[in-house]
VOBA-1610 file (N, C-alpha, C; in pm, whole numbers, padded with zeros to 5 digits, always signed):
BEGIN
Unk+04063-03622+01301Unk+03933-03618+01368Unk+03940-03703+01493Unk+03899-03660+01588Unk+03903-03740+01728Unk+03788-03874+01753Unk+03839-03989+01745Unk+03789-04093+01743Unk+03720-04096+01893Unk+03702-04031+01956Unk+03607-04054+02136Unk+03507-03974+02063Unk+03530-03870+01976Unk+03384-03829+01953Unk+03322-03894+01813Unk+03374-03975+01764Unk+03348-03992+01626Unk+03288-04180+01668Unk+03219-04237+01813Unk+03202-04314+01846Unk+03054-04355+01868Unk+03047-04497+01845Unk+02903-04569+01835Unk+02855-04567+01996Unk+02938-04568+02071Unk+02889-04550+02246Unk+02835-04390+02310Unk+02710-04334+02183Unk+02649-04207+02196Unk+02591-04257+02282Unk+02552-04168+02412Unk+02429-04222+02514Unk+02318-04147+02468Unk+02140-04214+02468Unk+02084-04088+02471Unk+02040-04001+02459Unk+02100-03972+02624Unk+02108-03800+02686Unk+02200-03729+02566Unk+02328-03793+02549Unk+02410-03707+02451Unk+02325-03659+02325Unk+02290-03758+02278Unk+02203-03740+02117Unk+02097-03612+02127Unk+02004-03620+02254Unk+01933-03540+02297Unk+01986-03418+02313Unk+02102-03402+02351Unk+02187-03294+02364Unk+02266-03207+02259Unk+02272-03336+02170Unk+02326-03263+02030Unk+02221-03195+01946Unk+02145-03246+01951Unk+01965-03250+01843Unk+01918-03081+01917Unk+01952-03069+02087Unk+01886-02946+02124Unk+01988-02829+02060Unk+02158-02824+02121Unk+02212-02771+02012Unk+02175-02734+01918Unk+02187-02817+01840Unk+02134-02795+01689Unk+02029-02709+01670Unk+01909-02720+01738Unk+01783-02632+01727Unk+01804-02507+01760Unk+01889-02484+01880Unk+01941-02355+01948Unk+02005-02257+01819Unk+02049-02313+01806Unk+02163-02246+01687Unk+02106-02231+01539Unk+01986-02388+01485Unk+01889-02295+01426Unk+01885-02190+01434Unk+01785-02191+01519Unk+01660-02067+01579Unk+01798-01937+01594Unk+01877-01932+01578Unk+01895-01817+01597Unk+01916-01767+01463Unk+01969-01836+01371Unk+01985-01766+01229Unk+01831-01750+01181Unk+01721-01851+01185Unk+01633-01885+01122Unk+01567-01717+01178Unk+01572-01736+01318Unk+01490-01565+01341Unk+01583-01442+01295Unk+01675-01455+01306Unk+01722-01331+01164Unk+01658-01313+01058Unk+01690-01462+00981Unk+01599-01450+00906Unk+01429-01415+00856Unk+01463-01459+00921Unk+01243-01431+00950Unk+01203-01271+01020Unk+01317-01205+01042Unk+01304-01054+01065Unk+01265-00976+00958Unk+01349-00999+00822Unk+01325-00955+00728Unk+01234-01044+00683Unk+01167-01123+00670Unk+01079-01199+00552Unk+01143-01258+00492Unk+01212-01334+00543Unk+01272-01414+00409Unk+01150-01528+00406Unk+01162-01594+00258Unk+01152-01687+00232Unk+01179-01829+00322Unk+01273-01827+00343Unk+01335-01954+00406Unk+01364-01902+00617Unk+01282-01920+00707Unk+01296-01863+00794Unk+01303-01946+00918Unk+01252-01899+01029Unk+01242-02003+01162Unk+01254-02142+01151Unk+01139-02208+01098Unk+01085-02312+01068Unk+01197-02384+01006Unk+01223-02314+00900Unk+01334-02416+00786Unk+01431-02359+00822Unk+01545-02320+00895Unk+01671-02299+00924Unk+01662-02424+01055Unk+01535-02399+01138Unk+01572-02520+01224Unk+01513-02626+01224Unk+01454-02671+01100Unk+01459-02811+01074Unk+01571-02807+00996Unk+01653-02735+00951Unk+01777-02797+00836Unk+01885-02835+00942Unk+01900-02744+01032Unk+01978-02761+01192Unk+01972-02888+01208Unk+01843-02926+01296Unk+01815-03061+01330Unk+01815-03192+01233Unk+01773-03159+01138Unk+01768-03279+01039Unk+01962-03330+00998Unk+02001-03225+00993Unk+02154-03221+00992Unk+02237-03310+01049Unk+02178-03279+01215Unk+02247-03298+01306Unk+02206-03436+01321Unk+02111-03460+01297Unk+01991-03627+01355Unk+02053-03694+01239Unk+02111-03681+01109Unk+02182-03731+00991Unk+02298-03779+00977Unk+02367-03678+01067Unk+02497-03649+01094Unk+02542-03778+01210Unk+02452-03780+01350Unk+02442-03883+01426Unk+02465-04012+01372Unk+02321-04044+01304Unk+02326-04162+01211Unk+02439-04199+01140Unk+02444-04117+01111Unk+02587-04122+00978Unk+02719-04174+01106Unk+02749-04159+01220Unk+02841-04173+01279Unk+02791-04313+01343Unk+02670-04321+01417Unk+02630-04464+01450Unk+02655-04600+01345Unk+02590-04540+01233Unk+02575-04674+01101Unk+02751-04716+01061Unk+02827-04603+01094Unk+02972-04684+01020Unk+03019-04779+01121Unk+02979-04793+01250Unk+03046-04928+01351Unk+02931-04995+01340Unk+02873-05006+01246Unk+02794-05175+01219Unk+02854-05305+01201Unk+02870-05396+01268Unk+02923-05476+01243Unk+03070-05472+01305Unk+03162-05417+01409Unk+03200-05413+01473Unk+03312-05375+01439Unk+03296-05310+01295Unk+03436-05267+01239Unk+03442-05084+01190Unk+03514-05016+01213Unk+03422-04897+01150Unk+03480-04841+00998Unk+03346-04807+00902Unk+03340-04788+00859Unk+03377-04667+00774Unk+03361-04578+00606Unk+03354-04429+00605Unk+03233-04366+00661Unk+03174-04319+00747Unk+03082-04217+00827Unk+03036-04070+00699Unk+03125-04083+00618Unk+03123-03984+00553Unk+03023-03981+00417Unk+02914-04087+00420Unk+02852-04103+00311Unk+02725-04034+00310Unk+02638-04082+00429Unk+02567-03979+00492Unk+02536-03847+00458Unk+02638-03811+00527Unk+02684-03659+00519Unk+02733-03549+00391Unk+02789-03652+00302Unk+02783-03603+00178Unk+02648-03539+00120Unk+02568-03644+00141Unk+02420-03651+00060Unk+02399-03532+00167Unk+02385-03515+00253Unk+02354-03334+00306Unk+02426-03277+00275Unk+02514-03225+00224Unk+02539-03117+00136Unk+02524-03119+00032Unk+02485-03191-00031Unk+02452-03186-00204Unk+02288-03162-00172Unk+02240-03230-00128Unk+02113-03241-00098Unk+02058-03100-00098Unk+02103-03026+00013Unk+02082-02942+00076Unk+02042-02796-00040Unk+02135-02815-00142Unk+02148-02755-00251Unk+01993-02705-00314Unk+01920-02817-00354Unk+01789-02855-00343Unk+01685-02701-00285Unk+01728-02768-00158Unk+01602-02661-00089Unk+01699-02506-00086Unk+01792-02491-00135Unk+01846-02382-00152Unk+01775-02280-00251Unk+01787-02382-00318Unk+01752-02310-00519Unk+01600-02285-00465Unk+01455-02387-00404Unk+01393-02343-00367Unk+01338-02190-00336Unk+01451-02160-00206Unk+01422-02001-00181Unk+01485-01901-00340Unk+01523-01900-00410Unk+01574-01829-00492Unk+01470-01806-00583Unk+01476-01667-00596Unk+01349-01629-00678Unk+01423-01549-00793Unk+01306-01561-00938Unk+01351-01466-01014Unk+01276-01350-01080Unk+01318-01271-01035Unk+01213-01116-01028Unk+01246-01057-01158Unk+01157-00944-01216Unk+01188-00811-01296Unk+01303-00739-01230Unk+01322-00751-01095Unk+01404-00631-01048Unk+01520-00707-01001Unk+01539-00832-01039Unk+01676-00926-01005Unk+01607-01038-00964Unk+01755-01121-00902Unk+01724-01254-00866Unk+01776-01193-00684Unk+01620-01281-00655Unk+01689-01266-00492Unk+01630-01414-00361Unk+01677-01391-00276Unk+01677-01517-00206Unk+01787-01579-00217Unk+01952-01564-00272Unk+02071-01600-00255Unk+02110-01548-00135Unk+02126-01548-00065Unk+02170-01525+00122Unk+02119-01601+00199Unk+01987-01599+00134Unk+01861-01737+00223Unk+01946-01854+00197Unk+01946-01915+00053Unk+01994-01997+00026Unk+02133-02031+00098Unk+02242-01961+00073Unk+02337-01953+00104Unk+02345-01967+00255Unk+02246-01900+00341Unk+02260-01924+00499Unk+02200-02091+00549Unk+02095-02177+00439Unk+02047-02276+00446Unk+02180-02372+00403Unk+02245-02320+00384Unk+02388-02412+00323Unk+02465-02438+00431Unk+02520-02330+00496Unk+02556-02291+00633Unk+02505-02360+00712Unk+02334-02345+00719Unk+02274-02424+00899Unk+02333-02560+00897Unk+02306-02637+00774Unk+02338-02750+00756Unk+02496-02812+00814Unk+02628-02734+00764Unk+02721-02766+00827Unk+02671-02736+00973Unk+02650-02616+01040Unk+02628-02591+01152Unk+02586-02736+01229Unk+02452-02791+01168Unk+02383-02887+01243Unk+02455-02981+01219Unk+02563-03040+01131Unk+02634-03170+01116Unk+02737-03140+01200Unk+02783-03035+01250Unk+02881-03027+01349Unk+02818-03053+01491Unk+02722-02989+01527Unk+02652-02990+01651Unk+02623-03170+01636Unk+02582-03225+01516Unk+02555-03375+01569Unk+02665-03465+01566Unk+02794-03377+01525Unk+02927-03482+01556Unk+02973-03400+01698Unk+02907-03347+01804Unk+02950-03337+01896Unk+03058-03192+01904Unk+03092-03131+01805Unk+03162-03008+01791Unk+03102-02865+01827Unk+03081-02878+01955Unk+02989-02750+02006Unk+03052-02647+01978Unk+03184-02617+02002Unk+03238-02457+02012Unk+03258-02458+01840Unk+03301-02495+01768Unk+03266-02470+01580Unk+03177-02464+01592Unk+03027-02503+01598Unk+02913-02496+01568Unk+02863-02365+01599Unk+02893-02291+01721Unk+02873-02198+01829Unk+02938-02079+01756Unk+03069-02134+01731Unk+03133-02035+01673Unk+03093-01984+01477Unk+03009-02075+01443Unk+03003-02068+01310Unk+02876-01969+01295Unk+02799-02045+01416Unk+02686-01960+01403Unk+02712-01828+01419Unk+02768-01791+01551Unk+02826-01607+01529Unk+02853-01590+01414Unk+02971-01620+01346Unk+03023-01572+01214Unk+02876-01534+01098Unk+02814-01617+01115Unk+02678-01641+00998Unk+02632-01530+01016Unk+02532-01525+01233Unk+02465-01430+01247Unk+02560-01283+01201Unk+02672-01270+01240Unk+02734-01134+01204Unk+02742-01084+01105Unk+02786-01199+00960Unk+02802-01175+00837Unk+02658-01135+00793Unk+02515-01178+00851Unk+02406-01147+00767Unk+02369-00968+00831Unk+02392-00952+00982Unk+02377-00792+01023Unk+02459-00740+00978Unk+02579-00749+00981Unk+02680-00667+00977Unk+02730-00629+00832Unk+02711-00736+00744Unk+02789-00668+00644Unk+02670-00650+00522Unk+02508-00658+00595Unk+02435-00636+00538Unk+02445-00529+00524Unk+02467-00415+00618Unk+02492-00240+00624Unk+02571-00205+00562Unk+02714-00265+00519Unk+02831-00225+00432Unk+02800-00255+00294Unk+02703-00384+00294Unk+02690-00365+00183Unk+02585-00288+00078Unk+02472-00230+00190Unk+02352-00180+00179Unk+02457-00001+00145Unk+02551+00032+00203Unk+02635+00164+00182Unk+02719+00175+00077Unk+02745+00058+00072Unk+02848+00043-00116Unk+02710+00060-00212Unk+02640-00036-00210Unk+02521-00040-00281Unk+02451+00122-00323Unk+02444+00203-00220Unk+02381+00318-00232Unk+02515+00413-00292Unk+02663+00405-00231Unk+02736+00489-00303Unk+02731+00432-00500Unk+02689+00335-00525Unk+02683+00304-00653Unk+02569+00331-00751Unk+02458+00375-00644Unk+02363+00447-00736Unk+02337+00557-00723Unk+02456+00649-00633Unk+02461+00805-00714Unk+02542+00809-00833Unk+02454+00897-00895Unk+02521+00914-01040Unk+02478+01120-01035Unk+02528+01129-01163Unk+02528+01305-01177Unk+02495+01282-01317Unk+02364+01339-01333Unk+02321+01400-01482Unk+02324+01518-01539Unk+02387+01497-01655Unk+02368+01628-01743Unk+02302+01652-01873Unk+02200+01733-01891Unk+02125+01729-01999Unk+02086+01895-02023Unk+02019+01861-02153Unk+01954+01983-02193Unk+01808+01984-02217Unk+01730+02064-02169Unk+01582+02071-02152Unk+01522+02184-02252Unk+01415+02148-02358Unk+01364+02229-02456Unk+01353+02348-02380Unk+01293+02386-02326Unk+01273+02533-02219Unk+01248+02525-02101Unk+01226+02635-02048Unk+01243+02662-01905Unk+01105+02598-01878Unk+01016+02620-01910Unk+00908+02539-01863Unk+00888+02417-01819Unk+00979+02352-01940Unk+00980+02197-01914Unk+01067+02158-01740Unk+01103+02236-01699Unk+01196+02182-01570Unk+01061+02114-01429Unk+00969+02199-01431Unk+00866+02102-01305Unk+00818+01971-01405Unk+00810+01991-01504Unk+00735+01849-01614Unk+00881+01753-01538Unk+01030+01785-01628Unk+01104+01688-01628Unk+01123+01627-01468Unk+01080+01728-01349Unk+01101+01665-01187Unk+00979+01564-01174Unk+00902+01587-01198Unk+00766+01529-01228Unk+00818+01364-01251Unk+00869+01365-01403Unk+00925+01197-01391Unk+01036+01172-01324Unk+01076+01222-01314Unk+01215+01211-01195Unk+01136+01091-01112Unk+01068+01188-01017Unk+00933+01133-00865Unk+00848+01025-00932Unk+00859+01023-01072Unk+00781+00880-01108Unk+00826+00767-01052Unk+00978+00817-01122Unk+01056+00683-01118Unk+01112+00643-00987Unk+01085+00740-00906Unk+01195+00734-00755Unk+01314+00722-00756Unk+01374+00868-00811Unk+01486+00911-00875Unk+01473+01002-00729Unk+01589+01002-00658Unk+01642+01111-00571Unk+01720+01245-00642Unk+01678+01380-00652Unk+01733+01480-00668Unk+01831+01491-00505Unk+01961+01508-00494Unk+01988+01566-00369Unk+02082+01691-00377Unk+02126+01727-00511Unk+02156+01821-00545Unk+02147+01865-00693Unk+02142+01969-00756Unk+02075+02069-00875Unk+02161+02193-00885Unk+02217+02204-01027Unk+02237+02339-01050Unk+02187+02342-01188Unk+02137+02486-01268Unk+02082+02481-01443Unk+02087+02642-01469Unk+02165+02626-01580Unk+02221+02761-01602Unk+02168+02763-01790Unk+02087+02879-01841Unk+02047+02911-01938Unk+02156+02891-02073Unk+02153+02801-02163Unk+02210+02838-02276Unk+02168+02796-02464Unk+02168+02922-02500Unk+02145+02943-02618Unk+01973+02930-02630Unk+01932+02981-02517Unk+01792+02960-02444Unk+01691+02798-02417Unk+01791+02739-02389Unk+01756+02634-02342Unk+01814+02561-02190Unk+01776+02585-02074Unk+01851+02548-01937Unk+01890+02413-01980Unk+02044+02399-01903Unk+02133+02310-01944Unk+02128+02269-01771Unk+02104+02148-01735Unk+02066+02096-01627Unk+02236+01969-01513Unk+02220+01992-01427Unk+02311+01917-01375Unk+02297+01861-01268Unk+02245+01761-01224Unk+02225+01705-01088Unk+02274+01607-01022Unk+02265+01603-00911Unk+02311+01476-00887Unk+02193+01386-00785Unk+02193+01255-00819Unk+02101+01161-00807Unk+02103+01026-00762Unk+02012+01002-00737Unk+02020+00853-00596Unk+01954+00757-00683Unk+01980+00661-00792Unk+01899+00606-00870Unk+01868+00487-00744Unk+01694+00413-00748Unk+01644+00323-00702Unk+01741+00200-00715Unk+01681+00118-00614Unk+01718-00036-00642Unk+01635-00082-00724Unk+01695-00156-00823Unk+01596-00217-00993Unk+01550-00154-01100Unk+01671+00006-01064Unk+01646+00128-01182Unk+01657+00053-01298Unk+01534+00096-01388Unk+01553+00045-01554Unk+01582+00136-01592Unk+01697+00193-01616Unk+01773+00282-01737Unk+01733+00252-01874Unk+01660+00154-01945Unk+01616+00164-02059Unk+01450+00269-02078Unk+01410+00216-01938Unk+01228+00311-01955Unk+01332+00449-01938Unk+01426+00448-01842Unk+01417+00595-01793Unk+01526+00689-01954Unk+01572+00637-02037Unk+01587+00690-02124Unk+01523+00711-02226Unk+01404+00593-02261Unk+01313+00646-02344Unk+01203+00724-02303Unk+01179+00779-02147Unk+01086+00903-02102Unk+01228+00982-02142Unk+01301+00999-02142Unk+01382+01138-02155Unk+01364+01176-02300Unk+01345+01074-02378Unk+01354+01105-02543Unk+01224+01147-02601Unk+01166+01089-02544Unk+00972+01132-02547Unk+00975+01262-02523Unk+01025+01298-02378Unk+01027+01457-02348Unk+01059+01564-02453Unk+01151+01513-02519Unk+01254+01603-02616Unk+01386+01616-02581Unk+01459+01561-02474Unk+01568+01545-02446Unk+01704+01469-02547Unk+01727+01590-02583Unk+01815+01513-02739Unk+02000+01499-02655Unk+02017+01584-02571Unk+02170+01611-02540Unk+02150+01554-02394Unk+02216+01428-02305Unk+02229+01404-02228Unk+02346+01319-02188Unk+02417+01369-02035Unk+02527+01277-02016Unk+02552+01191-01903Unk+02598+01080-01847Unk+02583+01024-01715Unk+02753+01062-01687Unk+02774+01103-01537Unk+02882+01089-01513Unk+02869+01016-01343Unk+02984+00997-01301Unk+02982+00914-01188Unk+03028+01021-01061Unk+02975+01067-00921Unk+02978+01170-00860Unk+03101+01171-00861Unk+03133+01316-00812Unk+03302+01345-00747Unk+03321+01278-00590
//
């Protein structure tokens, strides 16, 4: 670690300079965040920035007390453990999952971000933040496309009669079950059904098998698309 920046002779203008940093680079994850609604947004990405960074300072001022220097590193510990804290905060726990882990996880992040910006490490800080902002657009889409190739599935079942086929689409559209393809071919006079399907995010496969059994649906199979 470079001892000219790791020094009690901060002017300041410098401090002022690190602290704006810090906010800059907030504010840019924090308004990502706050695009979608998160929980944890503007406000708290760039006070975790700044508080970081104004911690981080301290933490480098307080170890040449006394004219000898000290570990700097005590400080700074307690922000990352700390930090943990207001992490779990944003994390929620739903019927349809647990969510607010990315929030959390990006509030983990600002924090190094802002302890770098207040030890004077502009281009890591600069550079971390890209990585963050990219990882939350970018592989939000890859993962939003894996996610959706994992809830097509292809059903196969058998339906008491032909009648029952607008009833059984009927709960399909309850549940916000995507039909995007259908074929049902008559046997032993009962249409034998085959589709393939876009199950929701927070599909309960337990309701959606006991409406199939209610129906009369005794023969059914899941397979995974071609």
């Amino acid at each position: 670690m470079n001892a000219g920046v790791l020094s009690s002779n901060i002017s300041q203008v410098d401090i002022v300079v690190r602290l704006f940093v810090a906010l800059c680079l907030g504010g840019i994850i924090g308004i990502e965040r706050e695009s979608i609604h998160s929980p944890a947004g503007l406000r708290t990405h760039t006070l975790v920035s700044i508080g970081s960074a104004m911690f981080t300072i301290l933490s480098i001022y307080m170890a040449w007390w006394g004219g000898e220097f000290k570990e700097p590193g005590r400080i700074a510990a307690q922000i990352v453990s700390g930090i943990g804290f207001l992490g779990a905060g944003t994390i929620l726990r739903q019927r349809t999952g647990i969510h607010g882990l990315t929030t959390a996880a990006s509030l983990w992040a600002m924090a190094g971000i802002g302890m770098a910006a207040g030890a004077g490490y502009y281009l890591p800080a600069l550079t971390t933040t890209l990585f963050v902002f990219l990882s939350l657009r970018l592989l939000k889409r890859f993962e939003h496309n894996v996610a959706s190739t994992r809830r097509q599935r292809t059903l196969l079942l058998s339906l008491p009669d032909k009648d029952s086929i607008p009833k059984f689409a009927e709960i399909l559209s309850g549940l916000n079950v995507h039909v995007y393809e259908s074929s049902a071919e008559i046997k032993h006079g009962k249409p034998e059904i085959r589709m393939n399907i876009m199950l929701p995010e927070g599909f309960n496969s337990n309701l959606f098998m006991t409406k199939l059994l209610d129906f009369g649906v005794t023969n059914y199979e899941w397979e995974d698309p071609a």
